[in-house]
Structure formats: C-alpha cells, structure tokens
N, C-alpha and C positions, 0 to 999 in steps of 0.2 A: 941548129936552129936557135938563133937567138931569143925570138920573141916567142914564147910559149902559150898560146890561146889555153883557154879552160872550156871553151865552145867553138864549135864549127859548123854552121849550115852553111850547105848546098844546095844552093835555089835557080832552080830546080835540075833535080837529075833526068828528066823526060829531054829534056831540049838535049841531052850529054845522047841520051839513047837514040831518038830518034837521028841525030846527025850520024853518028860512029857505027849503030844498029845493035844488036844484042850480046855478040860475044863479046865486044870489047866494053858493054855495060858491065859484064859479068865480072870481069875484069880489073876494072874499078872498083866495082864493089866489094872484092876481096881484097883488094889494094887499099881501100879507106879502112875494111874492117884489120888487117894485119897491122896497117903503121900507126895510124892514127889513135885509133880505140884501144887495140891491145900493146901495142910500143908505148907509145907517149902517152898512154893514159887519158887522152880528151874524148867528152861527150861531144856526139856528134849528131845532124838530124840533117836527115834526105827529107827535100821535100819533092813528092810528087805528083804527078798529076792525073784524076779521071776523067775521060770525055762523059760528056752528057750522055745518058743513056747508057754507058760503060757500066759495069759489073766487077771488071778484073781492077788488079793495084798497076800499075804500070805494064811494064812491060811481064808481070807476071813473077821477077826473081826477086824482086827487093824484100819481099816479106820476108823470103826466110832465110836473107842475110841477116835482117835487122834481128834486133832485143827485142823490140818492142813496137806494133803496128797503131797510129791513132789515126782514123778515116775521119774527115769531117764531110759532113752531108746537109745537103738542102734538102726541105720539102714546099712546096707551094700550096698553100690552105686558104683560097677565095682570094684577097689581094693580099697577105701575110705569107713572110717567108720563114719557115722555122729552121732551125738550126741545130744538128745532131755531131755528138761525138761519141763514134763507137771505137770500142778500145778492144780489137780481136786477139792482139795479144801481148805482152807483156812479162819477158822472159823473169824468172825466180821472183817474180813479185805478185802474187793473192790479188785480184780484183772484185771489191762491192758491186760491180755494178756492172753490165758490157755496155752499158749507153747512157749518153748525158747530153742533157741539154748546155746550152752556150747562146750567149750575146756578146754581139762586137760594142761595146762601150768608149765612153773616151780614155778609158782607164787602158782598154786592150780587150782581150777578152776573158769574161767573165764566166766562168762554168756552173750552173745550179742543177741541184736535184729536188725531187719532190720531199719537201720534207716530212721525216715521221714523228706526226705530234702525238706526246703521251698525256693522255686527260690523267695529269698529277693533281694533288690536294693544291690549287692555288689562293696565292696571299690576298685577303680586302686591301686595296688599294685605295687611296684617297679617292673620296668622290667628288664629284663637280657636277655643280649647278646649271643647268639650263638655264633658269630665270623666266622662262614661259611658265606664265599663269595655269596652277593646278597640273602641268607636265610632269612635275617632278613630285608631285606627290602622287600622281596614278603608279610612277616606278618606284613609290617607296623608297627612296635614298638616292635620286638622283642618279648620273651617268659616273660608272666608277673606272678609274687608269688601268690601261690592258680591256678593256672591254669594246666587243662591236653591238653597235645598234642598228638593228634591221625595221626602219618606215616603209612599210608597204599599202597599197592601196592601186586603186585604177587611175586611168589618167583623169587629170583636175582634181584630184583630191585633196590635196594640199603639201604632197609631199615635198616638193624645192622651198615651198614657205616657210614650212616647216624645218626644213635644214638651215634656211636662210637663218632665221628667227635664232634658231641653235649657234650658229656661228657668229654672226654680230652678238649676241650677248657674251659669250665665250669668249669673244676674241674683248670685248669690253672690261673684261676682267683679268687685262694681261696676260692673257694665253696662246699661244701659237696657235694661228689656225692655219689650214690648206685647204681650200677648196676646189676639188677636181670634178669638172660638168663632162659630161657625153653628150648631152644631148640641148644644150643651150650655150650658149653665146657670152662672152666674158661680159660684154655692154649691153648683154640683155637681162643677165642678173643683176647686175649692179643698177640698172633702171628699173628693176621690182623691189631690190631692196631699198631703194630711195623713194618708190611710190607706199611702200609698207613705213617710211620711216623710221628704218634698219639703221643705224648712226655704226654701227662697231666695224674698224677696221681690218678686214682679213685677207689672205693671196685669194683670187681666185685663177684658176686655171682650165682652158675649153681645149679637150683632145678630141680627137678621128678616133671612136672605140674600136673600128676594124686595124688601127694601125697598126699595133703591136700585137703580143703572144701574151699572154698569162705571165711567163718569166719576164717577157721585156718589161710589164706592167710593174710587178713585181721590183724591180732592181730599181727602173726608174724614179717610184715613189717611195723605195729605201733609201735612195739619194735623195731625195727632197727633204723630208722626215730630218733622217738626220745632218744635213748642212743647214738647214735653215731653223732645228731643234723645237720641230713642227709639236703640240701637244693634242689638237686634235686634227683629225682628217675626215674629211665627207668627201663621197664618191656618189654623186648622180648622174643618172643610177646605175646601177648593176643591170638593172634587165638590159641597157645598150652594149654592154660589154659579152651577155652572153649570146643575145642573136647573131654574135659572129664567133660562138665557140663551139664545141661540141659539148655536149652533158657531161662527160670527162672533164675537160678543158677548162668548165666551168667550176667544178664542185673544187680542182686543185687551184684557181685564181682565190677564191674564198678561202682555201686552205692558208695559201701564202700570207692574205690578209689577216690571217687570223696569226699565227705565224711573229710576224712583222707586228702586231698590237702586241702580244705577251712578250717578246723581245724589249720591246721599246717602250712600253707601260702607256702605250697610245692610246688613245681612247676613238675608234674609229665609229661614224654612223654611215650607214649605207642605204639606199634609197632603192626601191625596188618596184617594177609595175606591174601588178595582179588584180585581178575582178574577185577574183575568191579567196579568203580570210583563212579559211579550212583548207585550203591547197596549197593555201604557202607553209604555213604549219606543219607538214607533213610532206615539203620537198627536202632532199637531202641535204644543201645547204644550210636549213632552217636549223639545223643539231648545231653547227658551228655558231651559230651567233647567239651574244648573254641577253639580249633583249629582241623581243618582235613586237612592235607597234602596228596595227593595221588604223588606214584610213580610208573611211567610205563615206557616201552618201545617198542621200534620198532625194529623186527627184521630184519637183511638184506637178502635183495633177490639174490642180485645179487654178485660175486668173487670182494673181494677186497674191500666192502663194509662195514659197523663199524656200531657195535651196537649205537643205539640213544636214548639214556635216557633221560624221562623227567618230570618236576614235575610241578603240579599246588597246590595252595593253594583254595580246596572248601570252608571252612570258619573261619574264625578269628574273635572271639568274639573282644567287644570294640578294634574293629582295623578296617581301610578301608584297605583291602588284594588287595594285588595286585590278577586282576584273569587270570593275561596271563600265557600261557601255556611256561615254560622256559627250553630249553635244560639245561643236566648237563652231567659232568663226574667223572671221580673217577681217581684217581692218585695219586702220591705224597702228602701229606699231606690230604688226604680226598678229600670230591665232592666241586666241580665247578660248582656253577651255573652261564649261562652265560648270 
C-alpha cells in the first residue's frame, strides 16, 4: 500500500449492513479491526446510524468491536433543539464525564461542559465610569473589569434607559461595547437613544431569546467578545432569555456569563424584569452577580401629579454602596439621579 492514511472513516456502516445483512457486517468489522487498526496501525471511525425512536447502536455488534462508543443525540425543548454526547465507552482511557453538551458552529463542532467556578480571592480590576449623574457614586467606585451588574425592576422602569445611558457614555470613552436586546428592536433602540440624546457609538444586536440553548448563547457571545475585543456587554434582558429555559437552564446561562466576564476581565450589565426588590435578592442567580441595582416606581394618585422613579443599590461587591433609596428621572440626555 503505497499511500498510508493516518485516519479512516466509514460513512456510514448502516447502508454496508443493511445491503449485505448482519453476518457479513460482522465480518467487516473484524476485517477493519484486524488489518487496519492492529496491521497498519491507523485510527479508524465507523460512522453509524440510529432510527428515531431507536434505542440500539446499529445493528447491535459494533460497540463491542469498537475501542471506543460516542452517541450523539438530540432533544427538542419548545422550538430549541439541544445536542448531547454521551460517551458509553471508551477502552483503557478514565472518563470525567459520560455526557456533554456540543454545538455545530462554523468552526465544526464545539463541545462544552458546565463549568466549575471556584469563588477564589479575586484581583480589583480597573474601574470604569458610567458617567450617569450620581450612578456611580451610589456604587461607590463605579463598574469594575470582570464584574456583572444586575438592573432590575418592573416593566417601565427604566431599565433599557438606563443600560442605554450606560453604553453611549462607555462606549464615548473608547470602549468596546456590545449591545444584545431580546426583547426590542435594533431601530427601536437606537430611536430611544436618539430621542434621550445618547451621542456614544456602540454595536447593537436584536436575537429570538427562544433560539438558542444556554451553550449556543454562551459560545456565540464568546465569539463576539473576543473577535471584536468587546470591553463591555449588556444583555436585555435576562428575564426573556429565561421564559424559555428551565430554573436549571437558567441559573448555568448566568453561570457561563459569569464564567466568560472573569475570563475576559468583561465587565458585563444584565437587565432583569421583577416587581419585587426582595425577590430578586434572594433568587439564586442574585449570588452570581457583583452588583444588584433595583428600579421602581410610584404611581400617581392624584390629577396633576408625576410619575416617581427610584432606584436603590441592594449590593455592590468590594464597594461600600450607598443604600439610600434615590429619586431619578429620564430626560434629555438619560436618567438623573438626584
């Protein structure tokens, strides 16, 4: 044999079985495993096939010719399709894990696991400025690198204003921004930050929050980050991404987020929808993130009488926050706190 491969697939051995039928698979298969693998020394990989609703590997013999078994599987979750590899065996080689997630990318496919974060002693990283009036002294030292900040409040509060206001000045001060909407419009943002008077240049980007998976989420916005050498990132909001996840599903997208800013000394805010201040403070995401900002307000009773917006800072990692409760408003150039 002149030309010597280092690799051999076989795509696929189902079509080899169903023509020939089983013994003469069987056959093959010790034929591939004698000459190929243990003769000439090459890695080899059968690919084969399970029907929908199937259970077995093929025709039932190829496991236990093979070294080593890798199943890939689908599951359907509302309009999301997720994507499993389980790894049943794996001859003289130790496995972490019997199952892993995967996304098909332009790279090929990509394999992640949930990662395990260890709450170590971390470094104060440079801080950065909002430049919103009185914002940045409620958190006592501003929004610091590696950190997420969670704005939460009910809907109209001011939360997209308020990220708005955050990103045009941010990105005014030669910063990389990203801006990722769930629940608004690329030309409906950028007509509020022009009606607020938002001058500062930044990407904005509007996805389908049911589209992807936590991991798809996850990789896509690790590729944005670093090809475009993103320094901060806003996601509005979070609560559209979790109505299509489970409580699980949820708590590891935040994980990743989190993950992905200590990684990349990102400094991510996150937008969040809740009526109660004291419930967001005490949902399990609320541990992961270095600041929580809530935003409410007072409705008026009485003719003639003006909405009263206001915001507190619940808590700000390495910072003494201010914790008074401080009116604000919205106008010209963004919100006012006063």
């Amino acid at each position: 044999m002149e030309w010597k491969p280092d690799i051999v697939v076989f795509d696929s051995i189902t079509v080899f079985g169903q023509v020939f039928g089983e013994v003469h698979l069987r056959a093959f298969l010790h034929s591939i495993i004698g000459r190929l693998v243990n003769a000439l020394n090459m890695l080899v990989f059968l690919i084969d096939e399970i029907p929908y609703d199937g259970e077995g590997i093929g025709f039932g013999i190829e496991e236990f010719v093979a070294d080593g078994v890798i199943v890939l599987e689908m599951e359907k979750y509302g309009e999301i399709i997720r994507c499993y590899m389980r790894i049943p065996k794996m001859r003289n080689r130790p496995l972490e894990r019997y199952s892993y997630k995967y996304v098909i990318t332009e790279k090929g496919i990509e394999v992640f696991t949930t990662p395990s974060l260890e709450f170590v002693e971390e470094k104060i990283r440079e801080r950065i400025r909002t430049n919103v009036p009185s914002f940045d002294d409620l958190l006592e030292g501003d929004l610091y690198e590696g950190s997420i900040t969670l704005v939460a409040g009910p809907a109209g509060s001011g939360k997209t204003i308020l990220a708005l206001n955050i990103a045009s000045n941010i990105s005014k001060a030669d910063r990389k921004v990203l801006y990722i909407a769930f629940e608004e419009t690329v030309a409906g943002l950028r007509d509020t930050k022009e009606r607020l008077g938002l001058d500062g240049e930044f990407r904005i980007l509007s996805l389908v929050p049911e589209a992807k998976t936590p991991v798809e989420y996850y990789v896509m916005m690790k590729s944005l980050v670093e090809r475009e050498n993103v320094e901060l990132l806003i996601i509005d909001s979070l609560s559209a991404m979790q109505a299509h996840m489970s409580k699980g599903e949820f708590i590891k997208a935040v994980r990743y987020l989190q993950l992905l800013a200590k990684e990349r000394a990102l400094t991510v805010l996150l937008t969040y929808t809740s009526e109660d201040g004291e419930k967001v403070a005490t949902t399990g995401f609320s541990t992961l993130v270095d600041n929580l900002v809530f935003l409410s307000y007072h409705m008026p009773k009485n003719a003639e009488e003006s909405l009263e917006r206001r915001v507190l800072v619940l808590k700000a990692r390495h910072s003494e926050n201010d914790p008074t409760l401080r009116r604000f408003t919205i106008g010209s150039g963004g919100i006012e706190i006063e």
